[in-house]
N, C-alpha and C positions, 0 to 999 in steps of 0.2 A: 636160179629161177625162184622167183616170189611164193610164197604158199595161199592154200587160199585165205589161213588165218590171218599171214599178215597184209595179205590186201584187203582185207573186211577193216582190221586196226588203222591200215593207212586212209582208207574212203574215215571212218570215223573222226581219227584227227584230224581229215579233214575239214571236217563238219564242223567238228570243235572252233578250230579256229576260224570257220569262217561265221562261225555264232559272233565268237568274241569279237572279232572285228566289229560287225553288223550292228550287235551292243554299244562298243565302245563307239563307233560312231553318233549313233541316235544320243549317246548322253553327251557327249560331245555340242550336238548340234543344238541342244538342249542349255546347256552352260552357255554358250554361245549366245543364247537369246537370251539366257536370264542376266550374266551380269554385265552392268557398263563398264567400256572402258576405261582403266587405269591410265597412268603416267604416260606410261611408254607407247601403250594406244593411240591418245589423244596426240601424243607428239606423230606421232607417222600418222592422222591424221590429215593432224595440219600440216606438215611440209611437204607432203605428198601431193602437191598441187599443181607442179608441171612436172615434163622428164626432164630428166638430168643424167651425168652419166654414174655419178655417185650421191654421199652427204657426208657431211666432214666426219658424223660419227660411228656409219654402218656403210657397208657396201649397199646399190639399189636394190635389191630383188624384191624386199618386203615391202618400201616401198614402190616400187613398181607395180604390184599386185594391189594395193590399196587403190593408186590411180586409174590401172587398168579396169576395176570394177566399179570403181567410181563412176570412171565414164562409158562404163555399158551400162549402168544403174540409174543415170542422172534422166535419160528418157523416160523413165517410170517413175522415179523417187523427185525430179528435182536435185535440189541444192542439199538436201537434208536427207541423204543416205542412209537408211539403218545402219547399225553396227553391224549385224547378225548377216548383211546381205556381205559386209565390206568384208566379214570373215569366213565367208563358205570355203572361197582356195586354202586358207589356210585348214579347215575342217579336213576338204578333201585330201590335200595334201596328204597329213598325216594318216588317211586311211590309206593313202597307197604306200605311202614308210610301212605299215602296218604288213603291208600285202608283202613288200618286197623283202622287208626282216624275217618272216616267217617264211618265204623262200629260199633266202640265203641259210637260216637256221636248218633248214628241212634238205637242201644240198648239202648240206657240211654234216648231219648229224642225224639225220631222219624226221621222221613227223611229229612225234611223240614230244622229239625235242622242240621241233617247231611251237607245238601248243605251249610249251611252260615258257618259251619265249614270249608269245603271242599274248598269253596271261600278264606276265611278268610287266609287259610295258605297255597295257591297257592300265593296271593298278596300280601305275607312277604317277602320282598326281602332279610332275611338272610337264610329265608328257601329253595327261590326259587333258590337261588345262593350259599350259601355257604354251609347250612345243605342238600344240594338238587345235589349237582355236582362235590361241591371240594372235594380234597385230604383229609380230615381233619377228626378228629374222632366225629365229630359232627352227618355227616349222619349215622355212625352204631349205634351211641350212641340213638340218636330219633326213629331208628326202633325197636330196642331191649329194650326200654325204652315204646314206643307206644304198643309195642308185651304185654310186662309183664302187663299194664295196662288194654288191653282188658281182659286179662287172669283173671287178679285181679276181675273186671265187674260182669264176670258170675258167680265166685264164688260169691258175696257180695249182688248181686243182681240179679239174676237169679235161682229159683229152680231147685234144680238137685239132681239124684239119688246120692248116697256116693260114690259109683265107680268113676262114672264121676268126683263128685269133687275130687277125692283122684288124680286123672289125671289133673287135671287142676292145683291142686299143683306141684304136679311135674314139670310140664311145666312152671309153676311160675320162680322155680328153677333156670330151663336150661335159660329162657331169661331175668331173672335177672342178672344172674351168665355172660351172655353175654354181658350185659350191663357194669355190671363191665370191661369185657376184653376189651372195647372200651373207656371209660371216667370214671374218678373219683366221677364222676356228680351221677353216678349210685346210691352212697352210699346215696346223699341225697333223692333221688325217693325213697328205703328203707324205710327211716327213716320216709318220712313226710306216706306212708306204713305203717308202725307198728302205726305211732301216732292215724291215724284215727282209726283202728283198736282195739287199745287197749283200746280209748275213747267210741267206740257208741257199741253199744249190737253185735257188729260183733263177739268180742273177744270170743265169745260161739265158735267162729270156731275156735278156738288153742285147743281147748280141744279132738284134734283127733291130729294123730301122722303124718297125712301129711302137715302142714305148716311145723313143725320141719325139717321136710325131706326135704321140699324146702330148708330151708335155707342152710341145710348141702350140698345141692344142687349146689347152687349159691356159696357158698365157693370152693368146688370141681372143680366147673367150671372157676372159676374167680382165682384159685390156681398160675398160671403161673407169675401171676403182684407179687403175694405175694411173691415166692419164687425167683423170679427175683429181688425184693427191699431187701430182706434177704439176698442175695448172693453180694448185693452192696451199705451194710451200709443203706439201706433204703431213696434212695438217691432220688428216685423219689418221695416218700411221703413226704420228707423235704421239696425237692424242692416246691409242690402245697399246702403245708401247710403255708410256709413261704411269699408267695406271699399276703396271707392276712393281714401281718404282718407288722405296718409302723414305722416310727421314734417316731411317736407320735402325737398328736394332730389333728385335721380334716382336711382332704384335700376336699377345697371345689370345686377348682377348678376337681381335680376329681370324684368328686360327681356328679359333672353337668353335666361332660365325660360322667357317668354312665348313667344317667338319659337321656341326648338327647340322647346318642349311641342305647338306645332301643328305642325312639320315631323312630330313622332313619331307624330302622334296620325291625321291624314290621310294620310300620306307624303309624304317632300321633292316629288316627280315630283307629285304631285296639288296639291299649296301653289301650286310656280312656275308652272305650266302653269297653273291657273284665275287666276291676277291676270294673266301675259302675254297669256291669251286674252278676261280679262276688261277688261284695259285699250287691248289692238289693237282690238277689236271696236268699243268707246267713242268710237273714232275715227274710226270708218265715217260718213261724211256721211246726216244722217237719221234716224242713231243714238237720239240723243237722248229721244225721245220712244217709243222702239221696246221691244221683248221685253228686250233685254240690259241696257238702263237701270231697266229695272222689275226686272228681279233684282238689278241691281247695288246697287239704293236699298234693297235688302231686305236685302241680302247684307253691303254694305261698312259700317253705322253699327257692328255689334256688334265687326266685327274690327278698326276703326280704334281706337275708343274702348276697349275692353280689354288691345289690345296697346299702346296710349300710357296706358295709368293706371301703370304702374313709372316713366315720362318725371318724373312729379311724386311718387313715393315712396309713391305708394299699393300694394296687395298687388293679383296678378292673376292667375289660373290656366287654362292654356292651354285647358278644355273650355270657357271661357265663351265663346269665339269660335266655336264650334262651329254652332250655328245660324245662323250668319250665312255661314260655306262651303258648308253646306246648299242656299245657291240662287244660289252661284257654280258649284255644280259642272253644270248646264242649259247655261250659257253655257261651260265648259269641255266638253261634249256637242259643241256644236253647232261647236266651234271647230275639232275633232278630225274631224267630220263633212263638214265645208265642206272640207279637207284630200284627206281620201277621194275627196269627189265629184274634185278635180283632181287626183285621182290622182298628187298628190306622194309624195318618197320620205318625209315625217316618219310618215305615217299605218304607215309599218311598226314606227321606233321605239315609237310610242305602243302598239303591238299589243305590241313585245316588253318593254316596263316593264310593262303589265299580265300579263305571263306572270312577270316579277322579282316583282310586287305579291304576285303570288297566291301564288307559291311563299314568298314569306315571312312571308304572314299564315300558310301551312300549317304552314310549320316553326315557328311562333312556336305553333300551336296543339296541335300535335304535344310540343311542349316543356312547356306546360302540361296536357295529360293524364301524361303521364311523371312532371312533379314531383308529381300528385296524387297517382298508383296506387303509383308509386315513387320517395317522396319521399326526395333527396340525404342525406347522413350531414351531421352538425352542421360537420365540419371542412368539409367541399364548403360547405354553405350561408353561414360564412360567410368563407372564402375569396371566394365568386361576389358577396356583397355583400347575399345575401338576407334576411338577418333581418327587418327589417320586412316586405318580402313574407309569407313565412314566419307570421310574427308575427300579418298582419292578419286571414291568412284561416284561421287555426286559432284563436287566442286569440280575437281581438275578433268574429268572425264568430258567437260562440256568442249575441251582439244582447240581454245582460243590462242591463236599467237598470233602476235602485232608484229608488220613489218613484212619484208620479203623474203619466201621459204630461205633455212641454210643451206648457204650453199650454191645460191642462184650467184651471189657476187662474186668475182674474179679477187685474189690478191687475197692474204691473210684475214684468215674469220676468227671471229672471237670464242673461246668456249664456254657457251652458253651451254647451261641445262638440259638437258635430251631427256631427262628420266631415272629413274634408279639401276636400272638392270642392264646399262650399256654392255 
């Protein structure tokens, strides 16, 4: 039975995190209006122009959403769409990753943990800005990915009647099977999935007919990418297969792209602290089979295997790893919370990097409304190094492409350009 202290603690975390959300939102929606969009933007943009059931170079989901508000938009806007209207799903989106991360954190760990989660990946500037706002299939990909995970949670570690679980399989399925329709990334969530599973005494749960059912589930659902790569030589699977594929030998210089591109992208304090906290914890007698291992199998396949594809000379770009910190940052919650509870001196550090964190996503945000309203003289931009900054979001943002979206012709496509951050 709960006391009254820690139900007053729990209403408070509450609060907490539901500030942070609240916050992170409005700055969100905020970035959202101020900057145009890049590369990757402008491309799902423009190809976004009818349905289909895939695009040679992303499964639909992202652009699905683009179309889909497009043409509830075009009654009010016309032909010339804001951006900021085309990115609201993607905004919302991510306040419901937000909602649903901090539930799975606060199941698995308590409240306490929930908040330093809840913290942790509001103050990720790929979350708060790229997985949180843009065009890109990153934000469906982390809500439908965050979805299947809480789903995962209560079957693995939650008692429940057989109905109930036999429903929660199911629903496995459907946002599994979604996740595929948004990112490639899906397959690995899957896999490091079945690994925990087949490893710790969970695998007693295959032996009913509803996992199976998921899976046939998530195949069903996720049908469209398949039979779209089948109708066009499977060109989109080369394509994201072959990216990990190099001349030979190690690319160290890209290695180290790899490596800082995720210190930049998370923050250094957010990188070290969830692998230390994710790797002490791993070492807890019992572990094994527990909350921290089931994130870590979810967590560590995308960031192992991404950040060692430069080791053999293939090309790798630091947001690929992104989803798979997604649900190291739970176990960096809970790491920080456990702290607290002993009233050690580290839980004050960790308060004041989040006060460093925040203050420099502000002033990083602050600098980007100033270069929009009052953009630098050509000698400043490119003394500062900006031109292609510069370049991307006023030239290439204008999302012009000649010809018929990719993807619309039957028979081999060519590999054309899509953007930087495929």
């Amino acid at each position: 039975m709960p006391t009254l202290q820690q139900t007053t603690d729990d209403a408070a975390a509450f609060r907490i995190a539901a500030t942070v959300i609240l916050v992170g939102t409005l700055v969100r929606l905020c970035l959202a209006a101020l900057l145009d969009p890049g590369v990757d933007e402008a491309y799902a943009v423009a190809v976004a122009t009818q349905w289909q059931l895939s695009w040679f170079d992303h499964p639909p989901m992202a652009f699905w959403w683009v179309k889909a508000m497009r043409e509830i938009s075009e009654p009010l806007f016309g032909d010339d769409v804001p951006v900021l209207v085309l990115r609201l799903p993607f905004v919302l989106a991510f306040t419901i990753t937000s909602v649903v991360m901090f539930d799975l954190t606060r199941g698995l760990f308590g409240p306490r943990a929930g908040v330093w989660m809840v913290l942790a990946l509001s103050l990720a500037p790929f979350f708060v800005v790229s997985a949180g706002s843009w065009l890109v299939p990153d934000g469906p990909l982390v809500l439908f990915l965050s979805l299947t995970a809480w789903l995962l949670s209560r079957i693995l570690f939650f008692e429940r009647a057989p109905a109930s679980e036999r429903q929660l399989w199911l629903a496995v399925g459907l946002t599994l099977g979604l996740a595929g329709l948004s990112k490639y990334h899906a397959a690995l969530f899957a896999v490091g999935a079945a690994v925990f599973i087949l490893a710790t005494h969970h695998r007693r749960r295959l032996m009913t007919p509803a996992p199976w059912l998921a899976v046939a589930i998530t195949g069903l659902v996720a049908s469209p990418v398949f039979i779209w790569n089948a109708q066009h030589d499977w060109v989109g699977l080369l394509l994201q297969s072959s990216r990990g594929v190099g001349p030979g030998g190690t690319n160290w210089l890209g290695f180290a792209r790899s490596v800082f591109g995720q210190l930049a992208y998370l923050g250094p304090w957010t990188v070290i602290a969830a692998l230390a906290a994710t790797i002490s914890l791993l070492w807890i007698r019992g572990s094994r089979a527990g909350p921290v291992a089931f994130l870590a199998a979810l967590g560590l396949p995308p960031i192992i295997l991404f950040t060692a594809v430069p080791l053999w000379g293939g090309e790798a770009l630091p947001h690929w790893q992104m989803p798979g910190w997604l649900f190291l940052l739970p176990i960096l919650g809970h790491a920080i919370a456990l702290l607290e509870a002993r009233r050690h001196q580290l839980h004050r550090a960790v308060r004041g990097i989040a006060v460093i964190a925040a203050t420099v996503l502000a002033i990083a945000i602050f600098a980007v409304a100033l270069i929009r309203y009052k953009p630098p003289s050509s000698a400043l931009i490119a003394r500062l190094g900006l031109n292609s900054f510069v370049e991307e979001s006023s030239t290439l943002s204008i999302g012009i492409v000649t010809g018929p979206p990719i993807g619309s012709q039957k028979g081999p496509l060519p590999l054309v350009a899509s953007g930087q951050r495929a």
